[in-house]
C-alpha positions in Angstrom: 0.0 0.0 0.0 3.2 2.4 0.2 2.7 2.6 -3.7 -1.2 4.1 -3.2 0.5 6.8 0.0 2.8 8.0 -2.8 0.2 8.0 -5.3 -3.1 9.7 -3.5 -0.1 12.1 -2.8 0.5 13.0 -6.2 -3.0 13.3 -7.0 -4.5 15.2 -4.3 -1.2 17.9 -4.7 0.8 17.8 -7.5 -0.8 16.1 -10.8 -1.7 18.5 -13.3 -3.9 18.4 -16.1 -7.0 16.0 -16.4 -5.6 13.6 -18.8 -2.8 12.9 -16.8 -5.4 12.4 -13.7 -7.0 9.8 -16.0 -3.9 8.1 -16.6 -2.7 7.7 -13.5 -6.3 6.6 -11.7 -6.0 3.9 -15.0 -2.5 2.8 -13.4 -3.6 2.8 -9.8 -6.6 0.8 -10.5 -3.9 -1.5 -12.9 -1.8 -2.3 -9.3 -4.7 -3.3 -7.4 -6.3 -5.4 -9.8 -3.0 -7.1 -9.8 -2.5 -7.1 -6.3 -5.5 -8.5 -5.7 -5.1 -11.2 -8.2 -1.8 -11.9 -7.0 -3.8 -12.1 -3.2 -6.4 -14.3 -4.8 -4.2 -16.9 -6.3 -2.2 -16.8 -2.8 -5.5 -17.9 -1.0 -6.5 -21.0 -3.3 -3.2 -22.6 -2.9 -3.3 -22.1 1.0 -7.3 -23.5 1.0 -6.8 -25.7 -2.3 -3.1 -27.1 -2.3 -3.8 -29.7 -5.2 -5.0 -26.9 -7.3 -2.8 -25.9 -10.7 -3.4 -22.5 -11.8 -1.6 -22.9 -15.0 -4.3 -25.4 -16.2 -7.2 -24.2 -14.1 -7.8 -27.6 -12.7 -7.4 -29.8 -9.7 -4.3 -31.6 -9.9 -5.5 -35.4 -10.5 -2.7 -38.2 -10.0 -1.3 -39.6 -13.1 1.8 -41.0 -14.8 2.2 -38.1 -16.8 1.5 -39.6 -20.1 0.1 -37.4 -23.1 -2.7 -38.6 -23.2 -4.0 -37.5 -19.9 -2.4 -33.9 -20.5 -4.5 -33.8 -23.9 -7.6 -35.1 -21.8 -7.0 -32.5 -19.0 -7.2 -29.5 -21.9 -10.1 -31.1 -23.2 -12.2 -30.5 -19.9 -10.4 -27.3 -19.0 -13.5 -25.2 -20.6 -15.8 -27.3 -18.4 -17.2 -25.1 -15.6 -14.9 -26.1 -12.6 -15.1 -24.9 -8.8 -11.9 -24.0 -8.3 -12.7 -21.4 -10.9 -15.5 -19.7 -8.8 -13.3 -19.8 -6.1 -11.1 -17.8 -7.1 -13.2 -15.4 -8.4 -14.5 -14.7 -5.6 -10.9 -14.6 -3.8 -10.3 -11.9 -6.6 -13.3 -9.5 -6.1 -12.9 -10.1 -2.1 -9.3 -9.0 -2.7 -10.2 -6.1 -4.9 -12.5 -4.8 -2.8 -10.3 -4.8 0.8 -7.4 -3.9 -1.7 -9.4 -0.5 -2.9 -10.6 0.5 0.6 -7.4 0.3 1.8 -6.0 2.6 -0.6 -9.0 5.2 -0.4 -7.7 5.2 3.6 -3.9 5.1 2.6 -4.5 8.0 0.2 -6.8 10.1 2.4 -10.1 9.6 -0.2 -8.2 10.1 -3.3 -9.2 6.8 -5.0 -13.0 7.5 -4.5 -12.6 11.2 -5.0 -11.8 11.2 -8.6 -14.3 13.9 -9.6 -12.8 16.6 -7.1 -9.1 15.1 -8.1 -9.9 15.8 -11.6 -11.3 19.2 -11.1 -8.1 19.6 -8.5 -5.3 18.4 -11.7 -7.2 20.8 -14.0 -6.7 23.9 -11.4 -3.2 23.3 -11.9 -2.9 23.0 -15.2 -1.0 25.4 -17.5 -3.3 25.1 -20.8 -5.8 28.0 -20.7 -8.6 25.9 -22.7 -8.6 23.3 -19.5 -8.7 26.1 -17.7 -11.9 27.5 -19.4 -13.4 24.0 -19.3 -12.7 23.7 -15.7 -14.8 26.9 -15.0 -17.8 25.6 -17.1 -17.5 22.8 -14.4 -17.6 24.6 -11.7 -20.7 26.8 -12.7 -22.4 23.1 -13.1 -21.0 21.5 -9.4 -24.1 21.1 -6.7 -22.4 19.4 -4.0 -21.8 22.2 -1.2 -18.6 20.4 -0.2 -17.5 20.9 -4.3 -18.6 24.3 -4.6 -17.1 25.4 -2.0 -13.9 24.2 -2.6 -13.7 25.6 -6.1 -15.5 29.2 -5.7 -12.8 29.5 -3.4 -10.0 28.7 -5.8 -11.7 31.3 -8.5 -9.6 34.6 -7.6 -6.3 33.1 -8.5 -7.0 33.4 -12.1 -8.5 37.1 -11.6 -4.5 38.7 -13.2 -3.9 35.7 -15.6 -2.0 36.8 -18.5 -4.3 35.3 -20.7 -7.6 37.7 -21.1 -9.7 34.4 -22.0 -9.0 32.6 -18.7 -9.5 35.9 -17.1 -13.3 36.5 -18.8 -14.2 32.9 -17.8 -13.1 32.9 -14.3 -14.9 36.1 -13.8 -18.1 34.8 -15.5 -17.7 31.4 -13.5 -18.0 34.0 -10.0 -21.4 35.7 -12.0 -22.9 32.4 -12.5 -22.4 31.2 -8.7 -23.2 34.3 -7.3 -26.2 34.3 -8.8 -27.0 30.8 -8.1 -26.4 31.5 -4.4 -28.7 34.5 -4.5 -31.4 33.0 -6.0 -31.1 30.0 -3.7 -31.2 32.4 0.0 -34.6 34.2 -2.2 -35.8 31.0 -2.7 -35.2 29.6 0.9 -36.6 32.6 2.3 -40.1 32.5 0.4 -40.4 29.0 2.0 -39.4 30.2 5.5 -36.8 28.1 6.3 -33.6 28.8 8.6 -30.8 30.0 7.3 -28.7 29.4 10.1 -28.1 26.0 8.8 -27.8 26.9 5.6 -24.1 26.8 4.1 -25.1 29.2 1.3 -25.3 32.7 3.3 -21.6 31.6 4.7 -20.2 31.3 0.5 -22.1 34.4 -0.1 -20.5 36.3 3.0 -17.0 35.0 1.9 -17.1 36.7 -1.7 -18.2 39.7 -0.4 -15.3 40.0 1.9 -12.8 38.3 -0.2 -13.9 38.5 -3.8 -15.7 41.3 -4.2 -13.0 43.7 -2.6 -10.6 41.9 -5.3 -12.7 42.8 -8.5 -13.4 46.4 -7.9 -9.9 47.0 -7.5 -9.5 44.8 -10.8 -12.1 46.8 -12.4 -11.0 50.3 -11.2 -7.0 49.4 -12.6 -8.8 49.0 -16.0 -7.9 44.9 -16.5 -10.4 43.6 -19.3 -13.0 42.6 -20.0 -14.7 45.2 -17.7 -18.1 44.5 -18.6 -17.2 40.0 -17.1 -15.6 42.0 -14.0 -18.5 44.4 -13.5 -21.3 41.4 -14.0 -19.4 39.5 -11.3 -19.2 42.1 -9.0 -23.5 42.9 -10.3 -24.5 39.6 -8.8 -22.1 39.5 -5.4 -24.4 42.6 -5.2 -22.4 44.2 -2.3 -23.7 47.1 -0.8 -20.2 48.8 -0.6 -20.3 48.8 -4.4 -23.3 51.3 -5.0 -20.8 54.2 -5.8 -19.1 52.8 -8.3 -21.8 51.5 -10.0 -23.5 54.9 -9.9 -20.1 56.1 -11.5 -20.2 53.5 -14.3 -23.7 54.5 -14.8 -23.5 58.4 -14.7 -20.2 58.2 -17.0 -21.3 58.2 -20.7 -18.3 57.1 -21.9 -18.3 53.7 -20.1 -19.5 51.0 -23.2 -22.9 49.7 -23.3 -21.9 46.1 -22.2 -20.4 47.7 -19.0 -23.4 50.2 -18.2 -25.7 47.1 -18.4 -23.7 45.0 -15.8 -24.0 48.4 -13.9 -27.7 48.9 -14.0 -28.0 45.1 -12.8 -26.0 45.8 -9.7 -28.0 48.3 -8.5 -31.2 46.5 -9.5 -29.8 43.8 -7.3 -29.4 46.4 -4.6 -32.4 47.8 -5.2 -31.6 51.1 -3.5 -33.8 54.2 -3.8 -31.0 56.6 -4.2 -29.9 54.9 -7.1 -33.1 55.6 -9.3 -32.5 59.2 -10.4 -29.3 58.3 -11.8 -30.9 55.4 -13.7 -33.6 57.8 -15.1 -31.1 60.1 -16.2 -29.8 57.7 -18.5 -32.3 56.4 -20.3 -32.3 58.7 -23.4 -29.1 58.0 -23.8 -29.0 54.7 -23.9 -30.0 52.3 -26.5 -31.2 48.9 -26.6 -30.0 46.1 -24.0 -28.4 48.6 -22.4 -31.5 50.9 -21.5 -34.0 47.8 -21.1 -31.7 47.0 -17.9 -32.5 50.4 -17.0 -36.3 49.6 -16.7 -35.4 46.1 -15.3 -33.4 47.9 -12.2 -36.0 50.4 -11.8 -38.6 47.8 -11.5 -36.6 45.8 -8.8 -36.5 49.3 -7.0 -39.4 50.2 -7.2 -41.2 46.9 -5.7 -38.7 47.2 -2.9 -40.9 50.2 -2.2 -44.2 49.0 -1.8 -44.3 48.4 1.9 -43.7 52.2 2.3 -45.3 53.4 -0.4 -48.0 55.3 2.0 -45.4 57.2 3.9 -45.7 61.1 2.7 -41.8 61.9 2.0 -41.3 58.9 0.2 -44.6 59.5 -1.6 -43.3 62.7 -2.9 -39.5 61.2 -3.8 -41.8 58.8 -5.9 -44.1 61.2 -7.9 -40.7 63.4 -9.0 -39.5 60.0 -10.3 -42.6 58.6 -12.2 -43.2 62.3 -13.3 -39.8 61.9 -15.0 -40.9 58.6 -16.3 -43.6 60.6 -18.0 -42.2 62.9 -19.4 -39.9 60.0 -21.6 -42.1 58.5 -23.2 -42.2 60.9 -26.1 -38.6 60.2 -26.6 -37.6 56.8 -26.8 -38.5 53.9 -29.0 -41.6 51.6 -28.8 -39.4 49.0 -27.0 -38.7 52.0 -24.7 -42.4 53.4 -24.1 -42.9 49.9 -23.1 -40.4 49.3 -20.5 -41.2 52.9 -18.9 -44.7 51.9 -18.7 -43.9 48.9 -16.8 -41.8 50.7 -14.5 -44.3 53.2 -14.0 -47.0 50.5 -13.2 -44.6 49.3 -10.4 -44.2 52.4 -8.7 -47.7 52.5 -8.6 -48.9 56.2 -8.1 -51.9 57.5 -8.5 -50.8 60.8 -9.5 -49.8 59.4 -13.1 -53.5 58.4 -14.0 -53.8 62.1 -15.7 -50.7 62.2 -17.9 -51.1 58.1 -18.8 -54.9 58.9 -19.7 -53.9 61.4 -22.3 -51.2 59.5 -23.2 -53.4 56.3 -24.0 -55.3 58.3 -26.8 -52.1 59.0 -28.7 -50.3 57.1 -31.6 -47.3 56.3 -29.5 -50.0 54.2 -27.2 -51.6 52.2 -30.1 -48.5 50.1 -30.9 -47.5 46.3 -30.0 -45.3 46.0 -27.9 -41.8 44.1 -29.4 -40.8 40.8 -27.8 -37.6 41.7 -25.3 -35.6 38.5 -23.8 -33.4 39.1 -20.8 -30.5 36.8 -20.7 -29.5 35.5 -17.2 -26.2 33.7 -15.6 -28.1 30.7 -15.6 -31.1 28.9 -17.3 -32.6 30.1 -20.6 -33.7 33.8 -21.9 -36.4 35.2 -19.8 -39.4 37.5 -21.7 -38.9 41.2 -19.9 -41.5 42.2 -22.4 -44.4 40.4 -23.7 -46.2 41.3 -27.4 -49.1 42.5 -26.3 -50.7 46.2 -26.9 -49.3 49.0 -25.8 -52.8 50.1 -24.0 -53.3 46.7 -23.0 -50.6 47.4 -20.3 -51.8 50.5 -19.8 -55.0 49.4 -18.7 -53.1 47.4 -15.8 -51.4 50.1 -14.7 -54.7 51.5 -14.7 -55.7 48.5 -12.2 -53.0 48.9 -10.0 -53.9 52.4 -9.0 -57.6 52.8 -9.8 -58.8 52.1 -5.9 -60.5 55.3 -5.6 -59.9 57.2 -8.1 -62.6 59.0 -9.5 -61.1 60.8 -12.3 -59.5 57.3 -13.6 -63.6 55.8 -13.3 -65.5 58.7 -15.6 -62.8 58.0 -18.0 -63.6 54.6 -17.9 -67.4 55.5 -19.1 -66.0 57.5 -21.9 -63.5 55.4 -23.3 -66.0 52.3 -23.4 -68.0 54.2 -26.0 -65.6 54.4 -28.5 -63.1 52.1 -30.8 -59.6 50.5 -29.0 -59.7 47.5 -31.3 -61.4 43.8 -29.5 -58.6 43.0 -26.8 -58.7 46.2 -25.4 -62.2 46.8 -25.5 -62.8 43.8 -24.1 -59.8 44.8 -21.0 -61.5 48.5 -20.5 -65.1 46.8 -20.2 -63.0 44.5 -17.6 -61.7 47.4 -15.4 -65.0 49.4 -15.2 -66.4 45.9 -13.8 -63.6 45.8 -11.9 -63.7 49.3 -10.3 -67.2 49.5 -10.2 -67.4 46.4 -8.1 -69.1 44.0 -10.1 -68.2 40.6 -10.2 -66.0 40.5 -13.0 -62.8 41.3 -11.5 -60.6 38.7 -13.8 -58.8 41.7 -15.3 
């Protein structure tokens, strides 16, 4: 067993590269097969001392003429006892042979995915590199994740800008995942006390987060994989410099978006005058991740919604809102609709009823995708009418509002096209308190 000490050694600390892992795993497994044989043949001589293992067969006496040697190879094939035997001697052997190395090598034998993983961190080919990253963004095992998140800021200053980009999207990915899974605990009500997620999170905001902003403040590329990694840690420390990569309009598009998801993730209120700022002058992905942050920041709102200040902090917002939709594109008027419906004011219902009459209001919306760390492309924005979504933001903040219901009585005598019709008739039920409340 010295030879499995020195080799669980080699494994655990110094093999590199996961072909070379292979290889040697195919060697160690080669010895104690052989061993084991070598300890099976051992133990049918002690128990069966007329057996010969050249011919398979219990020695028989004879004079040694030919023809009993050609006879005895004739019945070799025959199923013989001696044969099962060993076999079980052999697997008996293998078995004792392999748990005895897994102890000898301190769990290297049986550990051959984390060894693996282990000879790729060490390799020196950027391409293993990369693949071992992809890995790690797939690992589930807490033990496993742990282990490798942890070895992630070492390849933060690679010289190579390709190992760099997918270590740093390896940390978005998991930082994300462990997000999503303290949300998701805490919608179920469970403890997190005994949870070993909060603990990984805590560690790459103290140890990795610190690391990127300094990587992204020195200028090491690619800013916008270092900025989406330090989005999803979603420290609170970091809300000035993504304000900073926000309010600067000569930071790239790809950058500004990772920005605007950072402070979505932090959902702070200070953080949404900066965002509204920006949105005529930004275009495409880059603005829709406007709307998306300003929607996570504005439902953090809701349970203070009532509270007079804040009330007023939120009108000089949406009145902004308003005020845009003349001058972005129909993919824009959408998204600022849907911000506008979270915030949820009932102080819009003038400027959105005159609004609703123009041409800007009869379009369809255009299908927008949102592409997360993990899991497929999530709609942002549906095709539907542009007054279609109006008429729920009318919902959300008719309760009460007189001026929203008489233009309800109007609107129902004239021509919106079926589906909205049909969602105006809908509303007035609703707000009138008739049964039909399924809008």
């Amino acid at each position: 067993m010295g030879s499995s000490l020195i080799i669980g050694d080699y494994l655990w600390y110094k093999v590199a590269g996961r072909s070379t892992a292979f290889f040697v795993y195919l060697g160690w497994m080669g010895l104690i097969l052989a061993a084991a044989a070598g300890i099976a043949g051992l133990a049918v001589r002690i128990f069966f001392p007329g057996y010969d293992s050249r011919l398979n067969v219990g020695r028989v006496a004879r004079s040694s003429p030919e023809d009993d040697f050609l006879e005895i190879q004739r019945t070799g094939a025959r199923f013989q006892p001696l044969t099962v035997y060993y076999s079980l001697f052999m697997v008996a052997a293998a078995v004792g042979a392999m748990f005895l190395a897994q102890n000898v090598s301190k769990g290297a034998l049986f550990a051959f995915k984390i060894v693996q993983l282990e000879a790729m961190s060490r390799s020196s080919d950027g391409a293993e590199l990369q693949s071992l990253f992809a890995e790690i963004e797939e690992l589930q095992q807490p033990e496993e994740v742990v282990r490798f998140v942890q070895k992630l800021p070492f390849y933060y200053e690679d010289d190579r800008e390709a190992v760099r980009e997918a270590a740093f999207a390896a940390t978005e990915v998991m930082a994300h995942r462990m997000n999503l899974s303290i949300y998701l605990l805490l919608q179920e009500g469970q403890l997190l006390e005994s949870r070993w997620e909060p603990t990984l999170l805590t560690w790459m905001h103290e140890e990795m987060a610190p690391v990127l902003r300094g990587l992204a403040e020195r200028g090491v590329t690619p800013q916008p994989a270092i900025v989406a990694a330090l989005a999803r840690i979603a420290r609170g420390q970091d809300l000035p410099f993504f304000l900073y990569l926000i309010e600067d309009q000569k930071v790239v598009d790809a950058t500004f978006a990772q920005a605007a998801i950072g402070l979505g993730n932090l959902a702070r209120f200070e953080a949404a005058s900066s965002l509204i700022y920006a949105i005529p002058k930004r275009k495409g992905p880059a603005q829709i991740r406007i709307f998306w942050a300003l929607e996570r920041i504005a439902n953090g709102l809701q349970k203070d919604i009532a509270q007079e200040d804040q009330d007023e902090q939120v009108w000089v917002l949406v009145e902004k809102l308003l005020d845009l939709l003349d001058e972005v594109d129909d993919a824009g008027r959408c998204g600022l609709v849907m911000v506008i419906k979270s915030f949820q004011h009932s102080q819009a219902t003038s400027p959105l009823l005159k609004f609703f009459d123009t041409e800007h209001a009869a379009i369809t919306c255009p299908r927008v995708e949102l592409t997360e760390p993990v899991g497929a492309p999530q709609v942002y924005i549906k095709e539907d009418r542009l007054r279609w979504l109006l008429l729920n933001v009318f919902a959300e903040i008719g309760s009460g509002n007189g001026q929203l219901r008489g233009w309800l009585g109007q609107a129902l005598t004239r021509s919106y096209g079926e589906q909205v019709m049909r969602g105006l008739r809908q509303l007035h039920g609703q707000l009138s308190k008739e049964p039909d409340n399924s809008f």
